[in-house]
C-alpha positions as CSV (number, residue, x, y, z in Angstrom):
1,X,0.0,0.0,0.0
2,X,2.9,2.3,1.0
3,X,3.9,2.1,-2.5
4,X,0.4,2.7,-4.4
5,X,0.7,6.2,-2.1
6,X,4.3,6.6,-3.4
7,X,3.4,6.0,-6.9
8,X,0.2,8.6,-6.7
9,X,2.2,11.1,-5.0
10,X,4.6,11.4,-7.6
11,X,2.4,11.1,-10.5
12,X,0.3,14.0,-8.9
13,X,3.6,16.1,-8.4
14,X,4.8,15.2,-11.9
15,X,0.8,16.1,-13.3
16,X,0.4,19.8,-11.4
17,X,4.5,20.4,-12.7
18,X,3.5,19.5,-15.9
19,X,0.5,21.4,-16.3
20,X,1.7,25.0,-14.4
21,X,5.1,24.3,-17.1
22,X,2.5,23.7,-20.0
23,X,0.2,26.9,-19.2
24,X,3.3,29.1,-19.2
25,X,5.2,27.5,-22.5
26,X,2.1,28.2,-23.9
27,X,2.7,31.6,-23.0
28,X,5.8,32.1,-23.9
29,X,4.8,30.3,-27.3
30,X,1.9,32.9,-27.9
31,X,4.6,35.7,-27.5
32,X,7.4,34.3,-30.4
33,X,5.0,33.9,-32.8
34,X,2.1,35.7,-32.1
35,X,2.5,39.1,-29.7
36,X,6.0,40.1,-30.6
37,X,5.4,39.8,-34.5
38,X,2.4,40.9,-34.3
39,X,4.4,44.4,-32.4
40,X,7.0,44.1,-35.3
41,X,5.1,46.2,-37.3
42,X,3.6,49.2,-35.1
43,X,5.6,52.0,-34.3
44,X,8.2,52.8,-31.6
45,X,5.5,54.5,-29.1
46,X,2.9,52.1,-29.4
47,X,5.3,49.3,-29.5
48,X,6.6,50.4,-25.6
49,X,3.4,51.4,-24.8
50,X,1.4,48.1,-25.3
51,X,4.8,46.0,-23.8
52,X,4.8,48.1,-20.8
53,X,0.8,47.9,-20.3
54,X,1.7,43.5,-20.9
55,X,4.4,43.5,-17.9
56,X,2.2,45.1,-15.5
57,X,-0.8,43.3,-16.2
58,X,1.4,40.5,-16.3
59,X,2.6,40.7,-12.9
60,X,-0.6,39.0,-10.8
61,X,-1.2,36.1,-8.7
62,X,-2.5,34.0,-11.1
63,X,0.9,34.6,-13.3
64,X,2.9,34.5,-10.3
65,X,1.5,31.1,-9.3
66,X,2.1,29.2,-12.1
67,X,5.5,30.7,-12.7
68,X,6.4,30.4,-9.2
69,X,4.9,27.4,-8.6
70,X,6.5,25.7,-11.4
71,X,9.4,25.0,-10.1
72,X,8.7,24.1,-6.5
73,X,6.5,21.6,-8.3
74,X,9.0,20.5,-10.6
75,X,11.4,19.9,-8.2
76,X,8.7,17.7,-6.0
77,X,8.0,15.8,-9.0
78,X,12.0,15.1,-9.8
79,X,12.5,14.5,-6.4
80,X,9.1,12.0,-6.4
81,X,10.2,10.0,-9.5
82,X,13.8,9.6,-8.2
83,X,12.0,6.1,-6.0
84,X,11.3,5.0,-9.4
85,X,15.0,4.9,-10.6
86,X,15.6,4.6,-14.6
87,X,13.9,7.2,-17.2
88,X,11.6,8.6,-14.7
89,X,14.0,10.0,-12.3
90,X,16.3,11.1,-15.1
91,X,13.0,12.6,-16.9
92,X,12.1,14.2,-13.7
93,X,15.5,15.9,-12.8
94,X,16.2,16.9,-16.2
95,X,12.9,18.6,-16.5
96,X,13.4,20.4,-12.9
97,X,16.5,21.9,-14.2
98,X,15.0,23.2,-17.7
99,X,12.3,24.7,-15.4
100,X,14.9,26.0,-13.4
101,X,16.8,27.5,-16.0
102,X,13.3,29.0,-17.5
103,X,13.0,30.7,-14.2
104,X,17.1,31.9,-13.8
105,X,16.5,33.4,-17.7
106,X,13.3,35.1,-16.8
107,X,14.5,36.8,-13.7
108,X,18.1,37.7,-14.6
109,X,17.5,38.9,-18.4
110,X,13.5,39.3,-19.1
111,X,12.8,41.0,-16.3
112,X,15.4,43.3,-16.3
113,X,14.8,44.2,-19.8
114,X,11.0,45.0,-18.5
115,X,12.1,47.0,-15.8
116,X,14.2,49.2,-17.9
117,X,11.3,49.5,-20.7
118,X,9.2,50.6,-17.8
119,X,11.8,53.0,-16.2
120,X,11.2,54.8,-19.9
121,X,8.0,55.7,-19.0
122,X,5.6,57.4,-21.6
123,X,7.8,57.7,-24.8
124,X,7.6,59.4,-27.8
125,X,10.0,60.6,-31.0
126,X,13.8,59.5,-30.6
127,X,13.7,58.7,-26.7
128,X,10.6,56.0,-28.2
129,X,13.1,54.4,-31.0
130,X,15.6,54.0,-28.3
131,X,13.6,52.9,-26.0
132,X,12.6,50.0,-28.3
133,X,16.1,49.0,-29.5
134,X,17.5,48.3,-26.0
135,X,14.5,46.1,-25.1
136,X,12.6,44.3,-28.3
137,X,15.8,42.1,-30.1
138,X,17.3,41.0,-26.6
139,X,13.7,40.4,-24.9
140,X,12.7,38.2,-28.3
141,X,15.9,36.4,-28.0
142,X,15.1,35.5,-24.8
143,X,12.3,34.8,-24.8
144,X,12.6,32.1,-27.6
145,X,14.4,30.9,-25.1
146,X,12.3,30.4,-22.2
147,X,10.3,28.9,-25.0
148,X,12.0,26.0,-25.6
149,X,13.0,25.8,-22.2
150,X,9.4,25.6,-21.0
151,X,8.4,22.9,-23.7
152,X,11.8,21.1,-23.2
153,X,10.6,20.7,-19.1
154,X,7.1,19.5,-20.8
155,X,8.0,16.9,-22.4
156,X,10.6,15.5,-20.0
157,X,8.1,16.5,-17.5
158,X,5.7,13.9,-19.4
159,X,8.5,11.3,-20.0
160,X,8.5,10.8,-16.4
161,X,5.0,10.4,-16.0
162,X,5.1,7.9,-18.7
163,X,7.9,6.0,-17.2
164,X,7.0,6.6,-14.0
């Protein structure tokens, strides 16, 4: 019996990491090919305007649940599928450290970049253009990142399960 309540634990850990990782590499999808392309093309003041208007809406406990969470959870599940040995447990550690990583990249270069876009405050002519410059390539870049990061910790994330 002790082992039915192992087993459920760890597929439960592995299910709730798996779906706050999917619901925010969806996100970070959305944004590489939908958001930021769809950005490309306004102008400089609208283009800062709409991306600092995103990172504060962005910033709520829903968001900040799933992002946190994520991790914690990830790390639960790893930790979880390390009594089943073999593919799980590598599954499960290899997805806590892409989660982990999505995390490090967000906080050390997204959200910097945010900040500073914010610190512009309400932009217009050159101040708008430079503005943009220092945040839009960088940001994109890594963003794409967290992107592949996220879906990377997804699947491993659903490897485990499987094996599990």
């Amino acid at each position: 019996m002790a082992e039915f309540w192992r087993v459920a634990a760890a597929v439960a850990a592995a299910v709730a990491a798996l779906t706050a990782t999917g619901v925010y590499a969806g996100l970070f999808f959305a944004f590489t090919v939908g958001v930021m392309p769809g950005l490309r093309g306004v102008g400089a003041p609208v283009f800062v305007g709409a991306m600092q208007g995103i990172n504060r809406a962005i910033v709520n406990p829903v968001f900040l649940a799933v992002f946190l969470g994520a991790p914690v959870l990830a790390l639960v599940a790893a930790v979880s599928a390390t009594g089943a040995g073999g593919v799980a447990a590598v599954a499960g550690w290899a997805a806590f450290v892409l989660v982990a990583a999505v995390f490090v990249v967000t906080a050390a270069l997204n959200v910097p970049l945010n900040n500073a876009l914010e610190a512009a405050g309400p932009v217009d002519g050159p101040e708008a253009e430079a503005a943009r410059r220092a945040f839009e390539a960088p940001w994109v870049r890594w963003n794409a990142v967290r992107t592949v990061l996220s879906a990377a910790g997804v699947v491993c994330l659903a490897v485990s399960v499987a094996a599990g």
